[in-house]
C-alpha positions as CSV (number, residue, x, y, z in Angstrom):
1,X,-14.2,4.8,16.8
2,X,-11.2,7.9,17.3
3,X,-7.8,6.2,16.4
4,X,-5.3,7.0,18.5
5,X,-1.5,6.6,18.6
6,X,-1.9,4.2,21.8
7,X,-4.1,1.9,19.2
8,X,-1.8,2.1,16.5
9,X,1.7,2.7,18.2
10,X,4.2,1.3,15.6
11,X,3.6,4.1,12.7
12,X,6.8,4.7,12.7
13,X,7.7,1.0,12.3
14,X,4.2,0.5,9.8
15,X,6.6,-0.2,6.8
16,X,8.9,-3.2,8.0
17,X,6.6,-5.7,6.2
18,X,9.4,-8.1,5.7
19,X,7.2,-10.4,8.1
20,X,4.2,-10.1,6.7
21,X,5.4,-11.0,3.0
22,X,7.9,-10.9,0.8
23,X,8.1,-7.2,-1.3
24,X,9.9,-8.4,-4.0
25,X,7.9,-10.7,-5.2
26,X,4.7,-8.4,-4.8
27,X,6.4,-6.0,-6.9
28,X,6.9,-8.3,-9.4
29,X,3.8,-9.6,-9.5
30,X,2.3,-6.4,-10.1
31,X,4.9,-5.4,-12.7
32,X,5.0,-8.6,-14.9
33,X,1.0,-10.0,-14.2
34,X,-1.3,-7.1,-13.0
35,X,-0.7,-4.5,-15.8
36,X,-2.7,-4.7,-18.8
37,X,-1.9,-3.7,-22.2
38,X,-4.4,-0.8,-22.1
39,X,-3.6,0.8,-18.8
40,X,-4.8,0.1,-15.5
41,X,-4.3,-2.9,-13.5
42,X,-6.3,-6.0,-12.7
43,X,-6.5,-8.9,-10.2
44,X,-4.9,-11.5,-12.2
45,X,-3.7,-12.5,-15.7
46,X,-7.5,-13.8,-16.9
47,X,-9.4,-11.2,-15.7
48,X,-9.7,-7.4,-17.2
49,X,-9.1,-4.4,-15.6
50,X,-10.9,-2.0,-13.1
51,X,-10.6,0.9,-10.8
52,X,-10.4,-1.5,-7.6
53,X,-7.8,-3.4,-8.4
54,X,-5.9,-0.6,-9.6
55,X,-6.3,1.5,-6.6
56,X,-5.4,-2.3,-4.4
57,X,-2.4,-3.0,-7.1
58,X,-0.9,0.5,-6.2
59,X,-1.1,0.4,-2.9
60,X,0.3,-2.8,-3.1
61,X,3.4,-1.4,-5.4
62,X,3.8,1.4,-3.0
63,X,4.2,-0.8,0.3
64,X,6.6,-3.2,-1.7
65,X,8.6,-0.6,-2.9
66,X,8.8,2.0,0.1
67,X,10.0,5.2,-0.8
68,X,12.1,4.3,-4.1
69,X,9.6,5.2,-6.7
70,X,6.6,5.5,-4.6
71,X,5.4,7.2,-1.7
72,X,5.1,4.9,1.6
73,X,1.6,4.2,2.1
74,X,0.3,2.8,5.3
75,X,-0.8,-0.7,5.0
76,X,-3.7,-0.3,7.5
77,X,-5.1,3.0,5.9
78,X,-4.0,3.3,2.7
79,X,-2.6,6.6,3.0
80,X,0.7,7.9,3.0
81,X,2.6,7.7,6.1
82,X,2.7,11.1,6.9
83,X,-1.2,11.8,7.0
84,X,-1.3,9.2,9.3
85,X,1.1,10.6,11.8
86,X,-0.9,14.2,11.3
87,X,-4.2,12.7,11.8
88,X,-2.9,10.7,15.4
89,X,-1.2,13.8,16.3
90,X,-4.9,15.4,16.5
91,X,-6.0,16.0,19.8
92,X,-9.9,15.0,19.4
């Protein structure tokens, strides 16, 4: 299936996830419960790390936080905002 800007027209609008949860406390919870000790980042508390739930923690960080420390990454793709608006400006 060919995405196209008249199935996804909000990218401009993709990061007002104020709705959808609340930012601050995912930040948070990545911050104080998802890091552990040895690097990487991991689904909760109990369990150990792995590149899954670092790459899902991340993206998760990057949504909360916008464009302070990281780059905005679209919640639907998982890639930054930009590529998304280059790949629906593609005339397939």
């Amino acid at each position: 299936i060919a995405i196209t800007s008249t199935m996804y027209p909000n990218v401009d609008n993709a990061m007002d996830n104020s709705i959808l949860f609340d930012t601050l406390m995912l930040e948070r919870y990545i911050l104080l419960c998802a890091q552990d000790i040895h690097g990487g980042l991991r689904d909760k508390p109990s369990k150990s790390r792995d590149f899954y739930h670092t790459c899902y923690n991340l993206s998760g960080l990057s949504i909360a936080q916008n464009e302070h420390r990281v780059a905005k990454t679209d919640p639907c793709f998982n890639i930054r905002i930009e590529r998304v608006k280059e790949v629906l400006a593609v005339k397939w």
